[in-house]
Structures are given as structure tokens and as C-alpha cells.
Residue frames as qw, qx, qy, qz and C-alpha x, y, z in Angstrom:
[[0.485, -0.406, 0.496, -0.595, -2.21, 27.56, 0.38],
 [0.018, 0.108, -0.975, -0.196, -2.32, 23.97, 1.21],
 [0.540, 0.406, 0.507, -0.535, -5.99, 23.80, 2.08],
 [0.526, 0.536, -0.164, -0.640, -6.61, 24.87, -1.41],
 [0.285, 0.336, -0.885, -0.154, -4.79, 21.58, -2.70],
 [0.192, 0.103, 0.958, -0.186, -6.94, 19.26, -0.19],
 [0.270, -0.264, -0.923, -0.071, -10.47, 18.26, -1.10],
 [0.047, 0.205, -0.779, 0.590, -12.69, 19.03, 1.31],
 [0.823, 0.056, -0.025, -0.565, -16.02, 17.03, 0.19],
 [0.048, -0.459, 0.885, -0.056, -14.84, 13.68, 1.37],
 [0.838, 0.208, 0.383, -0.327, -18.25, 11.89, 0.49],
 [0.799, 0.526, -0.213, -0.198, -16.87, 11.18, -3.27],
 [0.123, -0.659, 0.715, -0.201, -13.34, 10.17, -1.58],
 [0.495, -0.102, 0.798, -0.328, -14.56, 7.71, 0.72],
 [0.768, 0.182, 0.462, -0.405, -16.91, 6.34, -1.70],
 [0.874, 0.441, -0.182, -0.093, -15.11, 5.82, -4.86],
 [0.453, 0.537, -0.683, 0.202, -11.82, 4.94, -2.90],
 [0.767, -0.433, -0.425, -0.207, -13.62, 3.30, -0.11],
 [0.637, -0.741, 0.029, 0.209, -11.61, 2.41, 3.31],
 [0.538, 0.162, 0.029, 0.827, -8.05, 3.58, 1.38],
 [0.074, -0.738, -0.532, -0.408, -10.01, 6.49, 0.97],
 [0.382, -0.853, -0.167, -0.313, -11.03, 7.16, 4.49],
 [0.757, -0.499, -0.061, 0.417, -7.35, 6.31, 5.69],
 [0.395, 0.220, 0.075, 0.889, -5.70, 8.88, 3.85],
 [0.341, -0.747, -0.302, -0.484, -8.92, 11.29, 4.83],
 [0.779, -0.607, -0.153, 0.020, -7.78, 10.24, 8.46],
 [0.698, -0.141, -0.072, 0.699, -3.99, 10.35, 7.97],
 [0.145, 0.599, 0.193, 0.764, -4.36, 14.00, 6.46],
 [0.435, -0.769, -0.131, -0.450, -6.63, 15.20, 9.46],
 [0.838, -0.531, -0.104, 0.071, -4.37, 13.44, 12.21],
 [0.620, 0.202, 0.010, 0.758, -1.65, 15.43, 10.95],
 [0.254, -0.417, -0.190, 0.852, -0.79, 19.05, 11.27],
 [0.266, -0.184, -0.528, -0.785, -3.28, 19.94, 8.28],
 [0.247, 0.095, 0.400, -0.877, -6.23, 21.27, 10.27],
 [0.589, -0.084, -0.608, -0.525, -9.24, 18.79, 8.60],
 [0.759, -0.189, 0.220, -0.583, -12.35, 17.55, 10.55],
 [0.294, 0.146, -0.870, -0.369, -12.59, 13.60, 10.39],
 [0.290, 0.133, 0.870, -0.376, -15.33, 12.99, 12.82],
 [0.602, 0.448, 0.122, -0.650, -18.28, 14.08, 10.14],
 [0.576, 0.415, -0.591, -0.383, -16.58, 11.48, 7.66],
 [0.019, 0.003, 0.985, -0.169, -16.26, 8.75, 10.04],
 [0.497, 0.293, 0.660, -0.481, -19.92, 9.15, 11.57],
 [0.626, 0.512, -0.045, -0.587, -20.99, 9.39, 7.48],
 [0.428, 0.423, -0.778, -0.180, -19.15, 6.75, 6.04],
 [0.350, 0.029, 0.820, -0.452, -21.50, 4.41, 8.40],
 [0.563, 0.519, 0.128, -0.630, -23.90, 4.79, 5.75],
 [0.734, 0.569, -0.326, -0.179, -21.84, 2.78, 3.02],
 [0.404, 0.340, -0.817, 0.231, -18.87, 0.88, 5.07],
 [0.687, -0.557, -0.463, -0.051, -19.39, -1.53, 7.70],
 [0.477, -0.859, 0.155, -0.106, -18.69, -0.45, 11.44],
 [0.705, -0.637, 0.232, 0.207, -15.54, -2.35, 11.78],
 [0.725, 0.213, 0.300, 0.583, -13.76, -1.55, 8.63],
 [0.138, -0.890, -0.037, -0.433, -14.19, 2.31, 9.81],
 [0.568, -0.817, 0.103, -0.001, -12.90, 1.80, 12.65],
 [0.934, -0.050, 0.225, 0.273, -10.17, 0.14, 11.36],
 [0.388, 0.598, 0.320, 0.624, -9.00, 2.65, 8.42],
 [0.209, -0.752, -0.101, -0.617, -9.78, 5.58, 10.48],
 [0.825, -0.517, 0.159, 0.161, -7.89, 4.22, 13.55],
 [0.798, 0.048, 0.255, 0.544, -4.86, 3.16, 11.79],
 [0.250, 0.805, 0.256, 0.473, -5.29, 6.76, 9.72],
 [0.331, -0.905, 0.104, -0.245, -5.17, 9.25, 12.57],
 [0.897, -0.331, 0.083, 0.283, -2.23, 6.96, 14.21],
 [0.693, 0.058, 0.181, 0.695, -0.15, 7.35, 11.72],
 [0.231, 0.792, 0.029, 0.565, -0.92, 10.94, 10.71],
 [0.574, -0.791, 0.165, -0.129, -0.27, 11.42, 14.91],
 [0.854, -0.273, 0.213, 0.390, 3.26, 9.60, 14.57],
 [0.432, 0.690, 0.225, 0.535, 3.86, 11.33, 11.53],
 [0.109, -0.928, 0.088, -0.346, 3.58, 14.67, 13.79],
 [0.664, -0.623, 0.357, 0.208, 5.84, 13.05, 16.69],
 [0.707, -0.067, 0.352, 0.610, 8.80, 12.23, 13.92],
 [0.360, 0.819, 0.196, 0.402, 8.21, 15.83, 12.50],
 [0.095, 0.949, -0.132, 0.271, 9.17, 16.94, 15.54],
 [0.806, -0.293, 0.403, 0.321, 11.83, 14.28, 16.86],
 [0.728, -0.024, 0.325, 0.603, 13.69, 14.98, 13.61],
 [0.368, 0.562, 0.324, 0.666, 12.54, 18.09, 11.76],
 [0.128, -0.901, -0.415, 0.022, 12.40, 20.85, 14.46],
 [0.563, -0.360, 0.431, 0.606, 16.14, 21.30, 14.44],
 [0.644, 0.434, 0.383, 0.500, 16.37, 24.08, 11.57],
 [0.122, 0.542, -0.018, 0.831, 17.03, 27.86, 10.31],
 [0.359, -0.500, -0.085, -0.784, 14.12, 28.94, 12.25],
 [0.553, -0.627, 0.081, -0.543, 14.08, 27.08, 15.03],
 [0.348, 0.500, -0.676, 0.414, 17.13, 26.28, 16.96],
 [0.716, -0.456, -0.529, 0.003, 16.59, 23.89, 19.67],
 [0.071, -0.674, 0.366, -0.638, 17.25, 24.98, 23.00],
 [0.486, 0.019, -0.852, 0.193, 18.44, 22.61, 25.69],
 [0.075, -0.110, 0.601, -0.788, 16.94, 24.27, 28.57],
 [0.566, 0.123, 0.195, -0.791, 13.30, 24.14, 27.19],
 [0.615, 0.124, -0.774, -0.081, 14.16, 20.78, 25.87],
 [0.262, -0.265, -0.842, 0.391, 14.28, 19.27, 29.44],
 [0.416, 0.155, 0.332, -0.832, 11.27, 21.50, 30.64],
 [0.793, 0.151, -0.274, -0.523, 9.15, 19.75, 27.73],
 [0.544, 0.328, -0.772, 0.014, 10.72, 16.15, 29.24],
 [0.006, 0.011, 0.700, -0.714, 9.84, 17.08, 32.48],
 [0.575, 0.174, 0.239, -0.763, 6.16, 18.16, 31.62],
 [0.752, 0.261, -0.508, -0.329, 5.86, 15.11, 29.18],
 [0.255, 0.309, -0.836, 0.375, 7.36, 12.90, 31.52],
 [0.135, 0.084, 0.705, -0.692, 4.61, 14.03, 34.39],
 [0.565, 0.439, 0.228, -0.660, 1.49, 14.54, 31.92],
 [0.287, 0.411, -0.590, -0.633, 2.19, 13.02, 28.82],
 [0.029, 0.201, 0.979, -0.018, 0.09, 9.71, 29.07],
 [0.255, 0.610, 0.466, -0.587, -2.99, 11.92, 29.80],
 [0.206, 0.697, -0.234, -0.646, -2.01, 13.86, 26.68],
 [0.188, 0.379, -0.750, -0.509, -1.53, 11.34, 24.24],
 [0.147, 0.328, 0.928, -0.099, -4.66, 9.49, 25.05],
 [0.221, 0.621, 0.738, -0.144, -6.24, 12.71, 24.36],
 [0.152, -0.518, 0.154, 0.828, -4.48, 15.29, 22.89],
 [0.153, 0.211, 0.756, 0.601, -6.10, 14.94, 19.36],
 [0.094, -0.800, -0.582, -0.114, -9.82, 16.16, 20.85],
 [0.126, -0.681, -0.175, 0.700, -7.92, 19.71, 21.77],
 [0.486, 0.781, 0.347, 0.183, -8.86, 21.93, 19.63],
 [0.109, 0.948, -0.291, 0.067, -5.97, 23.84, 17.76],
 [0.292, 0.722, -0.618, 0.106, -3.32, 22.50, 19.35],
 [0.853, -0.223, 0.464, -0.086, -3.61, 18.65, 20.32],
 [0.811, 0.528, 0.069, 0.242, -2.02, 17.97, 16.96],
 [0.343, 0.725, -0.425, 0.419, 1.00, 20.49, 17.15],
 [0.462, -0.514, 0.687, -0.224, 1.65, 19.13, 21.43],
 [0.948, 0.000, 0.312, 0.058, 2.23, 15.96, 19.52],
 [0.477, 0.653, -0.331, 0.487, 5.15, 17.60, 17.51],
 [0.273, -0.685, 0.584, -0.339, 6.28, 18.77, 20.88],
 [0.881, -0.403, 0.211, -0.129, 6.52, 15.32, 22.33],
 [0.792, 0.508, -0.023, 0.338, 8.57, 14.60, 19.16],
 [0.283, 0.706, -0.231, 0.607, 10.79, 17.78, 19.70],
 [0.450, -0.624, 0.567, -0.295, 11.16, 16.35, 23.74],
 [0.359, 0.206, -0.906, 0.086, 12.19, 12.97, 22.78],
 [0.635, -0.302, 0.316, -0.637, 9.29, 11.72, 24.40],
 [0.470, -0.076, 0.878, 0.057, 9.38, 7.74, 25.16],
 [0.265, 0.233, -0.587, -0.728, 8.41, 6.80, 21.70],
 [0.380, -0.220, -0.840, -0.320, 6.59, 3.51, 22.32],
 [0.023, 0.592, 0.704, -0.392, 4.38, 4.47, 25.42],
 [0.382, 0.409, 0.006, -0.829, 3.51, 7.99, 22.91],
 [0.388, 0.003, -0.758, -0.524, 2.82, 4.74, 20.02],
 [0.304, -0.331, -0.893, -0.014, 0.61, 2.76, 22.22],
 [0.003, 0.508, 0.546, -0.666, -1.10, 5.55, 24.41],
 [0.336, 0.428, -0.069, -0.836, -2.29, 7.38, 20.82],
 [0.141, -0.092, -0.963, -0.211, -3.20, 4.08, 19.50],
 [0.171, -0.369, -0.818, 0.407, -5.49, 3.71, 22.29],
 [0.061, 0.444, 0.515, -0.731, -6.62, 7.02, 22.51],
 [0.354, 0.278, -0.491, -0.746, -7.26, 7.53, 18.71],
 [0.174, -0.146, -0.961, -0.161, -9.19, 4.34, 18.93],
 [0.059, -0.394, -0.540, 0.742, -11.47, 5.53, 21.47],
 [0.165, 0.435, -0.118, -0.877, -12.04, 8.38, 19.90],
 [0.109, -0.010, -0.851, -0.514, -12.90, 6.18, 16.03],
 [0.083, -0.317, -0.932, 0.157, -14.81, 3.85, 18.14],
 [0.139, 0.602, 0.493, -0.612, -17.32, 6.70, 19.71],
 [0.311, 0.395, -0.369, -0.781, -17.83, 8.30, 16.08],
 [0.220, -0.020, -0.865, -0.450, -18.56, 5.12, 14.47],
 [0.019, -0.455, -0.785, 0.420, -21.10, 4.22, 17.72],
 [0.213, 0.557, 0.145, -0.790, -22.58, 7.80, 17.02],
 [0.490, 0.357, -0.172, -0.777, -23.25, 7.87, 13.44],
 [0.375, -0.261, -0.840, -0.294, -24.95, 4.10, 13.41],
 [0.002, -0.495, -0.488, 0.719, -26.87, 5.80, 16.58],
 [0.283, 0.463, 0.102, -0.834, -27.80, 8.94, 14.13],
 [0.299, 0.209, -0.612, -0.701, -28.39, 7.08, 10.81],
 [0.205, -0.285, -0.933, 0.075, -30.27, 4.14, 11.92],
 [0.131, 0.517, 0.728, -0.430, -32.80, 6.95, 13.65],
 [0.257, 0.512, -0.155, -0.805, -32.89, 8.91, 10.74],
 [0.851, 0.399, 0.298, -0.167, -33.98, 5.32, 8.81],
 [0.307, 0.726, -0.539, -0.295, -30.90, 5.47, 6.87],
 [0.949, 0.277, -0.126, 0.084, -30.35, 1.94, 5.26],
 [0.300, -0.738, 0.601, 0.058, -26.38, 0.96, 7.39],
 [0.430, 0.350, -0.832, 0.009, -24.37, -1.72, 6.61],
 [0.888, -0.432, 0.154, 0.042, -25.02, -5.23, 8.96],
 [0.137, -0.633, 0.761, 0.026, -21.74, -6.68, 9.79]]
């Protein structure tokens, strides 16, 4: 099972590969592999500064979130699952009318904000408004984690980083 293959005590990760570390931590989770990353961002306040988190852990999720759109732009097209033009333009049509909404925030659904980024892939969705609207919204997202756990460590007295 792949789980079994990942990790999933990302303190020793992050700390003895530092912000590589927490971008592979981030690319992993912002893929279709079902890992947490907000408990490693808000912890990894504790030992990195705020804007090399955000940075690593931005850039991370991105790419693991492009990653899904070119899994399913090029890889849905096999044995098991024969495209079908009709439900091809339905997903163009519903991407077309929602899909900004969705790729600003499709990452915080649980379950299946990750896999409706394959779909977008597997509707040819405009590629560079799905790169710059999960940029944005994966930033967002970084940003409020990093805010939160120099918020939770700082009142628990934990010794942060200054910038």
C-alpha cells in the first residue's frame, strides 16, 4: 500500500531536510496521496522562519496540484477508463462556469478537492487561469497556516524564528 511507503512523522523530515523537506512533504500531500500538510506547516513555525514556509509549502502543494491536472490532461485516457466525449464537454461546461471558484479552493474539500483537480486535467481546463487561480488559492491557504501556528506557538511560549 502506498501509505505504508510514506513517512508519516514529518517532524524528523522537515528538520533534518529543512524547507526541501517541507516541499516534498507539501508536493506529496497536494497530490492524490491523501496526507495532512496543515499540522506540518503550522509546526515547522517552530524551527523555519515564516516566509521560507510559506514559500516551500506554497510552491509544494502547487506543484503536487499541477501534477494532478497533467495526470489527468494526459493519463486518464487508458484500459480502464475510456474517455467519453459527451461527459468531456459536460466537465468543460461545469469548469468553464465554476472552475475559478474551484481552483482557488478546491484543495480545502475534503476527499475530493484533489481528485476535481484531475478532472479539470481530464476537461482540458484552461491551463494557465487553473496555474494562477491554484497558485493563489494554495497560497492563501500556506499563508493562514503559517499566521496560525506563529498565533499558537508564540501563546504557548514556544521560542519562533524572528524574520
Amino acid at each position: 500500500m502506498v501509505v505504508e511507503l510514506i513517512p508519516l512523522d514529518w517532524i524528523p523530515i522537515v528538520q533534518l531536510y529543512g524547507p526541501l523537506g517541507l516541499f516534498v512533504w507539501n508536493f506529496i500531500s497536494g497530490s492524490i496521496i491523501p496526507l495532512s500538510n496543515e499540522i506540518p506547516i503550522v509546526g515547522a513555525t517552530a524551527f523555519l522562519d515564516p516566509l521560507t514556509i510559506f514559500i516551500y509549502s506554497t510552491l509544494g502543494t502547487w506543484v503536487g496540484g499541477l501534477t494532478n491536472y497533467y495526470i489527468g490532461y494526459k493519463g486518464i485516457n487508458t484500459w480502464w477508463a475510456k474517455r467519453d466525449p459527451r461527459a468531456e464537454a459536460k466537465a468543460q461546461k461545469f469548469f468553464k462556469k465554476w472552475g475559478d471558484i474551484l481552483y482557488l479552493g478546491a484543495s480545502e474539500i475534503p476527499f475530493i478537492g484533489d481528485p476535481l483537480l484531475i478532472v479539470a486535467g481530464a476537461a482540458k481546463a484552461d491551463f494557465k487561469r487553473f496555474a494562477v487561480l491554484t497558485l493563489v488559492g494554495k497560497g492563501i491557504k500556506v499563508a493562514l497556516f503559517v499566521l496560525a501556528g506563529r498565533l499558537i506557538l508564540g501563546w504557548f511560549g514556544v521560542p519562533i524564528p524572528i524574520v
